[in-house]
C-alpha positions as CSV (number, residue, x, y, z in Angstrom):
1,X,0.0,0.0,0.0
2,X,1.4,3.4,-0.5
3,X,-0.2,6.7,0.9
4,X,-0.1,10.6,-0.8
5,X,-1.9,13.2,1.1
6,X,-2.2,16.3,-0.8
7,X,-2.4,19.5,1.2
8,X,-3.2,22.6,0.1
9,X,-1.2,26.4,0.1
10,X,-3.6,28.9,-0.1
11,X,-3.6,31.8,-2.8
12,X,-2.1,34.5,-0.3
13,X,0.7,31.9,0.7
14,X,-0.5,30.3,3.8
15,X,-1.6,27.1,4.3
16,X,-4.7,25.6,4.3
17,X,-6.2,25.2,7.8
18,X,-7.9,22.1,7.4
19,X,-4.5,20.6,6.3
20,X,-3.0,21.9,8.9
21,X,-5.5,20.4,11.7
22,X,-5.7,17.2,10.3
23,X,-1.7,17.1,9.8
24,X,-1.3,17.2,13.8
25,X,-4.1,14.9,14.2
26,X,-2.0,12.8,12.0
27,X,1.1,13.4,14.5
28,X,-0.3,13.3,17.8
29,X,-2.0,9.6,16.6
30,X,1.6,8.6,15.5
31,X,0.2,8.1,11.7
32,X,2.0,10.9,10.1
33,X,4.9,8.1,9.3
34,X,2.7,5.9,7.7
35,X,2.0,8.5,4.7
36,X,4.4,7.6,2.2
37,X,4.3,10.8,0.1
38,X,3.0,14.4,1.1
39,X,2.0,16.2,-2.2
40,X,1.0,20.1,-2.1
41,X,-1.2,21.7,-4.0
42,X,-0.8,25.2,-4.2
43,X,-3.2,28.0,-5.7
44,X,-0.8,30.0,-6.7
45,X,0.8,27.3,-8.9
46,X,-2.2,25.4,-11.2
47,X,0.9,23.2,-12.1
48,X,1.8,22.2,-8.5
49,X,1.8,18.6,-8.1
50,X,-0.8,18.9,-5.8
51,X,-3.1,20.5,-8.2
52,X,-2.0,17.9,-10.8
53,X,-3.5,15.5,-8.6
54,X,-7.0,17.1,-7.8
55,X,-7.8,17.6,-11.2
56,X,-6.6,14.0,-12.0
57,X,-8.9,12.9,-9.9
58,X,-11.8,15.5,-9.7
59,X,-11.2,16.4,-5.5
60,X,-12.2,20.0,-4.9
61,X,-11.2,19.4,-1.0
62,X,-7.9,19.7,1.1
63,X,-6.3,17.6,2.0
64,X,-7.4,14.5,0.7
65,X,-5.6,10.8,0.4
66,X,-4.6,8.6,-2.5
67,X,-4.3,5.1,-1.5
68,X,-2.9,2.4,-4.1
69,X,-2.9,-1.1,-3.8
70,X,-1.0,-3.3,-6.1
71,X,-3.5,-4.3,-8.8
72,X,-6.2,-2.5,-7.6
73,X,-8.0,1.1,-8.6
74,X,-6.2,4.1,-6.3
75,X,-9.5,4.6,-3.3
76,X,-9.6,8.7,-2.6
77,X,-10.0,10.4,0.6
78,X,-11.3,13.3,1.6
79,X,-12.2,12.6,4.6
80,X,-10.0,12.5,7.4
81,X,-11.8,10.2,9.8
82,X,-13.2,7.5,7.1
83,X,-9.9,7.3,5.9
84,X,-8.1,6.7,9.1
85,X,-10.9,4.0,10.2
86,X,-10.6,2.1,7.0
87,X,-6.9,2.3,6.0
88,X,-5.5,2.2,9.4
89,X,-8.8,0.9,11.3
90,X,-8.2,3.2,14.2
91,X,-11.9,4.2,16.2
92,X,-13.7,7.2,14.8
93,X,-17.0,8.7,16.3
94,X,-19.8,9.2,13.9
95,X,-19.9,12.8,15.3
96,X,-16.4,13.4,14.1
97,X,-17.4,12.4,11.0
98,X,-20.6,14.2,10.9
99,X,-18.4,17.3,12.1
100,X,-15.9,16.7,9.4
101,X,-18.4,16.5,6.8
102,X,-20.1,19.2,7.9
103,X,-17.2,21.5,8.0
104,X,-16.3,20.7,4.3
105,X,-19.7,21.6,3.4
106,X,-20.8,24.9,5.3
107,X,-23.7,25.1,3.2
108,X,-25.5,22.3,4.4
109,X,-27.3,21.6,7.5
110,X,-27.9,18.0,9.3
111,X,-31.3,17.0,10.1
């Protein structure tokens, strides 16, 4: 198996928060070593490798995971806790991924 997370650098030069939050969470639950490749996709550059890879594969959201599998189609990530559950099966609430969800998509409410 072998792991890219894109993360994003924002127009103005920082970087994205989301990235950011879900790059610690990544530390502090001693994953961060088990991404094989960090990829970034910055605004400023359309040609970024980063921005290579969301159009590849039509992701509008940062960060978001590629994971490939010898023989198998790449499975896409974009979000954090689904992809920790079922790559690394590590325990995820419902709510974070409700809260996750919900915080991609500001737009919509949960009924």
């Amino acid at each position: 198996m072998y792991i890219t997370m894109v993360k994003k650098i924002r127009a103005d030069g920082t970087p994205c928060r989301k990235c950011t939050e879900v790059e610690q969470l990544l530390r502090k639950e001693t994953l961060l070593d088990k991404i094989d490749n960090i990829v970034i996709a910055d605004e400023r550059d359309p040609e970024s490798g980063g921005m290579q890879l969301a159009r590849k594969y039509n992701i509008t959201y940062a960060p978001f995971f590629i994971v490939e599998s010898e023989g198998k189609a790449p499975v896409i990530y974009t979000v954090y806790f689904q992809f920790v559950k079922e790559v690394f099966k590590t325990s995820t609430t419902e709510k974070q991924e409700i809260d996750e969800i919900m915080d991609m998509n500001p737009d919509i409410d949960f009924i």
